[in-house]
N, C-alpha and C positions, 0 to 999 in steps of 0.2 A: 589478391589485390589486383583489383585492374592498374590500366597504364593510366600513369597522371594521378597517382596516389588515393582515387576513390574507393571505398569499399565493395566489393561482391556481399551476396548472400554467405558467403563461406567464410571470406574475411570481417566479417561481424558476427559469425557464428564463433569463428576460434577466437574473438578476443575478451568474448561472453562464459566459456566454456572455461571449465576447472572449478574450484572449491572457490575462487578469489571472486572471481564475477557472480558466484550465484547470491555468496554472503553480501556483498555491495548491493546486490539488486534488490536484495533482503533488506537491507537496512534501510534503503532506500524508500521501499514501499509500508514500512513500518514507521517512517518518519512522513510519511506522506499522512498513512493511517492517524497516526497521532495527533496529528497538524488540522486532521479532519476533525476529530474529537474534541481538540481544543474548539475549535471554532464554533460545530454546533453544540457546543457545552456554553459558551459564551451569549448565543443568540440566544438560547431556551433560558438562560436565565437571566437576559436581559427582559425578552416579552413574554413567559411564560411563568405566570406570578401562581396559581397555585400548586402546591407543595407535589401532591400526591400525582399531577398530569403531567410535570417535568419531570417525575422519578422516574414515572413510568414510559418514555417518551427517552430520557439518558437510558435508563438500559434496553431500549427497544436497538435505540443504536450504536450504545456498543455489543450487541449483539450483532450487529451487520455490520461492524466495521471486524470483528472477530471472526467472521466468516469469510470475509476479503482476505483478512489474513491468511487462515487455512488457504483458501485457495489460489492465494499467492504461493503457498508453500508449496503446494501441491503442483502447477506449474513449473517455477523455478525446476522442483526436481524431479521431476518427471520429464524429461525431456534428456 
C-alpha cells in the first residue's frame, strides 16, 4: 500500500488472493453471465417470432456465455 492509502499492484493483488476473492469474483462473473442471458433471452423473444431460429440462436448463446464461463474459471485459477 502506498502512502495516502492508495493501492499498488501488490496491494490489490493480496486483497484478490486466497479462496475468498477467487469465489467472489466467481460469483460475480456468473451473475454478470446470467444477467447476460436473461437479457438476450428477453430480446430474441421479444423480436424473434419464429420458433425453430430463436431455439437455435438461445443455445448458440448459451454456449458462449458457457465458454466465458470456463474461462473465467480457468483464469480466476490459474493464476
Amino acid at each position: 500500500v502506498r502512502a495516502g492509502g492508495a493501492l499498488d499492484w501488490e496491494g490489490w493483488g493480496s486483497r484478490f488472493a486466497g479462496p475468498g476473492g477467487g469465489i467472489g469474483q466467481l460469483v460475480f462473473f456468473l451473475s454478470l453471465f446470467w444477467t447476460g442471458w436473461l437479457g438476450m433471452r428477453d430480446i430474441m423473444m421479444d423480436y424473434i417470432k419464429p420458433t425453430g431460429v430463436r431455439l437455435g440462436l438461445e443455445v448458440a448463446v448459451v454456449l458462449v456465455l458457457a465458454g466465458y464461463v470456463v474461462w473465467a474459471v480457468q483464469i480466476l485459477w490459474s493464476l
